[in-house]
C-alpha positions as CSV (number, residue, x, y, z in Angstrom):
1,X,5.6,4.8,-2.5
2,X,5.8,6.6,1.0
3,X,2.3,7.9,1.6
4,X,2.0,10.4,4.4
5,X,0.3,13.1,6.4
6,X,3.5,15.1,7.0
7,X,6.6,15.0,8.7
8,X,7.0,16.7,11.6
9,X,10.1,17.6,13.9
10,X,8.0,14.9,16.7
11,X,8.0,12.3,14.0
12,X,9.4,9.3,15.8
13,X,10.9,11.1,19.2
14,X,9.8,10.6,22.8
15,X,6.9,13.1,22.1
16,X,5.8,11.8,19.5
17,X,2.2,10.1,20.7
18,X,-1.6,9.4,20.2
19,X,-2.1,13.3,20.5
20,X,0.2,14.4,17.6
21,X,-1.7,12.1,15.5
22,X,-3.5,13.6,12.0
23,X,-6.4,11.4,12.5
24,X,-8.1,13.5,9.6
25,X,-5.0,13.4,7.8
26,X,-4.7,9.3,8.1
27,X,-8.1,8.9,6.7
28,X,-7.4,10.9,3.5
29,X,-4.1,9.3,2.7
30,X,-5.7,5.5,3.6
31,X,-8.6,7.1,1.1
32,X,-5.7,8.0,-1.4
33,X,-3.7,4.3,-0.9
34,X,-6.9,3.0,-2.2
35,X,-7.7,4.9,-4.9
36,X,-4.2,4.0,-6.2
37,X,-4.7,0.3,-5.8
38,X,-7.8,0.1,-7.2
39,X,-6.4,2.0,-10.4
40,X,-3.3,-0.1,-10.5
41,X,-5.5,-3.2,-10.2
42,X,-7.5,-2.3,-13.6
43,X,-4.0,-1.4,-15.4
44,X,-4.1,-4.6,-18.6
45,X,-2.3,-7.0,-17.3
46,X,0.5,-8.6,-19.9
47,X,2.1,-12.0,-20.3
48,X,6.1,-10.5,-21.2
49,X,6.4,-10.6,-17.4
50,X,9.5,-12.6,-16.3
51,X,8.2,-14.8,-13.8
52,X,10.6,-16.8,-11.6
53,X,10.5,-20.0,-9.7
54,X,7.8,-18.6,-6.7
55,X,6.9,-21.0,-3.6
56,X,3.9,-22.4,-2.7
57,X,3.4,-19.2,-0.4
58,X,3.8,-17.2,-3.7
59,X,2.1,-19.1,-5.9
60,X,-0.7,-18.7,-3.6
61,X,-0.6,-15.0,-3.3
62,X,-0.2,-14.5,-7.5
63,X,-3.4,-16.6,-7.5
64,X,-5.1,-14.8,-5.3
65,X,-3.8,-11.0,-6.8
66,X,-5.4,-12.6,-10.6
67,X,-8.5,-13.8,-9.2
68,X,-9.0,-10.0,-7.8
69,X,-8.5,-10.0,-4.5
């Protein structure tokens, strides 16, 4: 998922800077991101999930997503 406020023909060019910026813009799509990971987050979670070898680094971010955070 590519959230944005719009492309524009400045998007990444020379002139493209702090003033172009859709500051209003950025704060409803960061409100929208949200909004869409809190809703994913209550979807039922099921155990037919293939799960495959993960690392300790992995391990410790599954743990973490089940515990909520």
């Amino acid at each position: 998922m590519f959230l944005h406020t719009a492309l524009t023909d400045l998007y990444h060019t020379p002139d493209d800077d702090l003033e172009t910026i859709d500051v209003d813009g950025a704060a409803t799509t960061i409100d929208l991101a949200e909004r869409v990971i809190r809703e994913i987050a209550k979807l039922p979670r099921t155990n037919n999930i293939h799960q495959s070898r993960s690392t300790p680094t992995q391990k410790n971010v599954l743990a973490r997503h089940h515990a909520g955070f």
